[in-house]
C-alpha positions in Angstrom: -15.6 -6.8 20.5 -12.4 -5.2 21.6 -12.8 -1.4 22.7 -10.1 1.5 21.8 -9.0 5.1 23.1 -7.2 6.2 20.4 -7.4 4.7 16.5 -6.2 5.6 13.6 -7.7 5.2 9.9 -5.5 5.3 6.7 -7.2 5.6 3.9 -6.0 5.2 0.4 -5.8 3.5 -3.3 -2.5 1.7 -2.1 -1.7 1.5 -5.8 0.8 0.5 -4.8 1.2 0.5 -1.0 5.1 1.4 -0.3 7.0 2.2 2.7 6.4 6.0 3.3 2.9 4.6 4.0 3.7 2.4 6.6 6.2 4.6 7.8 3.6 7.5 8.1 1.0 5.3 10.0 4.0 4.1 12.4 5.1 7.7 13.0 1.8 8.7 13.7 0.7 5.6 15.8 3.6 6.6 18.1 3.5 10.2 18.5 -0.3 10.1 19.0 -0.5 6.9 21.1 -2.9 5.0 18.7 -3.5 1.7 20.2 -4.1 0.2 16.6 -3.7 1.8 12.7 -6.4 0.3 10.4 -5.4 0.8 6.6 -8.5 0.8 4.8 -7.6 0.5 0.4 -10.5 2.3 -1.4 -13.0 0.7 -3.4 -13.8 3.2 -6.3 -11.8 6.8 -4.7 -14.5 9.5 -7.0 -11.5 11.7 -7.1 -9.4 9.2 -9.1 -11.0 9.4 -12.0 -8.6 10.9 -14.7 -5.9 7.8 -14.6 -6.0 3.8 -15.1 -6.4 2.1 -11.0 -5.5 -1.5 -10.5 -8.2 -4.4 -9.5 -9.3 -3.8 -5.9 -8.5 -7.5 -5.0 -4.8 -6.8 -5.8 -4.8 -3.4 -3.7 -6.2 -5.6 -0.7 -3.8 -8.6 -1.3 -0.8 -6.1 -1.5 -1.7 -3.8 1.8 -1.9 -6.8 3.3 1.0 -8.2 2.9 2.6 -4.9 3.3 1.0 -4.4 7.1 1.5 -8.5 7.8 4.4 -8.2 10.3 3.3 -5.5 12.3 0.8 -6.2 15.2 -0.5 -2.5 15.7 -2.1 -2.7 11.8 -4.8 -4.1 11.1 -6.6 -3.7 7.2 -10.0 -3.3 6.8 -12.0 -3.9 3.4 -15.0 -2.3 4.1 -14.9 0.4 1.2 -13.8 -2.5 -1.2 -16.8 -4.6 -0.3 -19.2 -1.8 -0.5 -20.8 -0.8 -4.4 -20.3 2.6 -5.0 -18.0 5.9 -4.9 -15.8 6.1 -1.5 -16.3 9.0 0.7 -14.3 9.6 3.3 -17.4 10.8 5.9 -19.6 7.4 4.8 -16.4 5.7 6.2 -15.3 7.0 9.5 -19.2 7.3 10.0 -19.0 3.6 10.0 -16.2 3.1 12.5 -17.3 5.9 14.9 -20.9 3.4 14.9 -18.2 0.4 15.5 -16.2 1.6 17.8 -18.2 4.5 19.7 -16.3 5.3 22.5 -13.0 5.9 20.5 -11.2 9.1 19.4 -10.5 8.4 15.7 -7.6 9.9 13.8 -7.3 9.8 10.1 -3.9 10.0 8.6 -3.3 11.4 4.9 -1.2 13.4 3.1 -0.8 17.2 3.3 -1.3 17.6 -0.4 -4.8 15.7 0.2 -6.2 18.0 3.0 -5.0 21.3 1.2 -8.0 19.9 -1.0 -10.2 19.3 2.6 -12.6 22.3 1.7 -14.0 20.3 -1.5 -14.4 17.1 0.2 -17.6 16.0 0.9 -19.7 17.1 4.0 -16.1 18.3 5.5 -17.2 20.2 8.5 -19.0 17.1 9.7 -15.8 15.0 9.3 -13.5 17.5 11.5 -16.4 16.5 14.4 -15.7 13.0 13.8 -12.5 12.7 13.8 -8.8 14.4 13.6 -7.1 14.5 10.4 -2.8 13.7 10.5 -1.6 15.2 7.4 1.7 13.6 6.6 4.2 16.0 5.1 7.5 15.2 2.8 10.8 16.8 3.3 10.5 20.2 2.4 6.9 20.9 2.5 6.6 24.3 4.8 3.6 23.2 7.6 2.3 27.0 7.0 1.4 26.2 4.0 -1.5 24.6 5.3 -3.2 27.7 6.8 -2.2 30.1 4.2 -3.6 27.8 1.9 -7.5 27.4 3.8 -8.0 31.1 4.8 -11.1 30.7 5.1 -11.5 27.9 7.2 -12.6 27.7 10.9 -10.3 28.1 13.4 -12.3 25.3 15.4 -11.5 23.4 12.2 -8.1 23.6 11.8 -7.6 22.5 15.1 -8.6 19.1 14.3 -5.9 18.9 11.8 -2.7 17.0 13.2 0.6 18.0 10.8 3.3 15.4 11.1 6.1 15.4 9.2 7.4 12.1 7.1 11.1 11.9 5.4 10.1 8.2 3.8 7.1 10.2 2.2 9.4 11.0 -0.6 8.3 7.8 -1.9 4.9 8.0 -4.5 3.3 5.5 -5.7 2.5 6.9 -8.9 7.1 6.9 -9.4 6.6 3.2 -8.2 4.2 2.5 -11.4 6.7 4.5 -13.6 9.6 2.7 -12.8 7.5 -1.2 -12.9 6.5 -0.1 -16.0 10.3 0.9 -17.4 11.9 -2.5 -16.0 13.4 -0.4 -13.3 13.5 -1.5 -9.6 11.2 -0.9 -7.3 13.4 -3.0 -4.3 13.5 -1.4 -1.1 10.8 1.1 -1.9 8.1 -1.3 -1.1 8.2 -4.6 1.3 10.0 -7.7 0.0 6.4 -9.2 -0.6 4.7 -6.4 -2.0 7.8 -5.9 -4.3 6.8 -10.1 -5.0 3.2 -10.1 -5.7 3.7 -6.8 -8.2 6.0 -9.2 -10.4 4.0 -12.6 -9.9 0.7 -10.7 -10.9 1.9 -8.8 -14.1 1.1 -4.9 -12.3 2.0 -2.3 -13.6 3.5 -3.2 -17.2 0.2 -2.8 -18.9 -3.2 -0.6 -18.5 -5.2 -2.0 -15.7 -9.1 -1.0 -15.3 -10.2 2.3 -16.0 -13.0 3.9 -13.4 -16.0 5.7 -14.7 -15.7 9.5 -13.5 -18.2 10.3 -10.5 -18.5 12.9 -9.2 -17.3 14.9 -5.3 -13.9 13.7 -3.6 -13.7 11.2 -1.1 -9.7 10.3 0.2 -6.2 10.9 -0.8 -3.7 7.9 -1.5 
């Protein structure tokens, strides 16, 4: 099995994956010389429970075609294939037993790790592994620490701010305008953009999730 320094985990519903994702795992594989960015689509996310989430199948299928042409990612469906809730700290527990000797950096949005101090058995996850919190255009990085008082200093050292122009881009718009008629070209890859229209998403409800409780990862 191949051995890494540096790697980086992004975690998310990818419903649907678009460009200010891949551009944010780019970004970050190149300012913080990650040999390789595994994107890793959620199986059931506990903390999106309140709106309608598309098949899991389809979120693997699309995040890979998304990541396809790009020899530094790699996709990963380890939270898809296991039953349950997704929590962040089950899953980088599993890559820091696979790869042991590696320093593991996962890459989310601001918004998400504004919400770190609710997430489950957080303390332990800053051990385990950096966090690279994306930021749009605008977003002031301060808000970060005026926002976690509280938190440890040894803490917020372990959290990476990195900011992402293309990150203007949301998935949740993307559904909006599939579900309008309007495009979506240029927002997403030519063959994510495809497999949307082939496979009907969007246009009508898709599976609802149970509620569960705790948070796990951001999108």
């Amino acid at each position: 099995m191949k051995t890494y320094q540096r790697l980086g985990m992004m975690g998310g519903t990818f419903d649907p994956i678009h460009y200010g994702h891949l551009v944010a795992a780019e970004e970050a594989r190149c300012q913080l010389e990650l040999e390789k960015v595994i994107f890793i689509p959620a199986g059931r996310p506990p903390h999106k429970t309140k709106r309608e989430i598309s098949a899991a199948r389809h979120r693997l299928n699309i995040t890979r075609l998304a990541v396809a042409s790009n020899p530094f990612f790699r996709v990963s469906d380890v939270e898809i294939m296991k039953p349950g809730p997704s929590y962040t700290i089950d899953t980088v527990q599993i890559f820091k037993e696979k790869f042991p000797g590696a320093e593991l950096f996962f890459i989310t949005g601001a918004d998400a790790v504004l919400e770190i101090l609710s997430w489950k058995r957080v303390e332990e996850l800053l051990r385990l592994c950096y966090f690279v919190a994306a930021t749009r255009p605008g977003y002031q990085l301060d808000e970060l620490s005026k926002n976690i008082p509280g938190f440890p200093i040894n803490g917020k050292k372990r959290i990476i701010t990195m900011e992402v122009p293309a990150l203007a881009i949301s998935s949740t718009d993307l559904r909006r305008r599939v579900r309008e008629g309007r495009p979506i070209k240029y927002l997403v890859p030519e063959a994510v953009e495809a497999y949307i229209l082939n496979n009907n998403l969007y246009r009508t409800p898709t599976l609802t999730l149970p509620p569960q409780r705790g948070r796990g990862k951001s999108s």
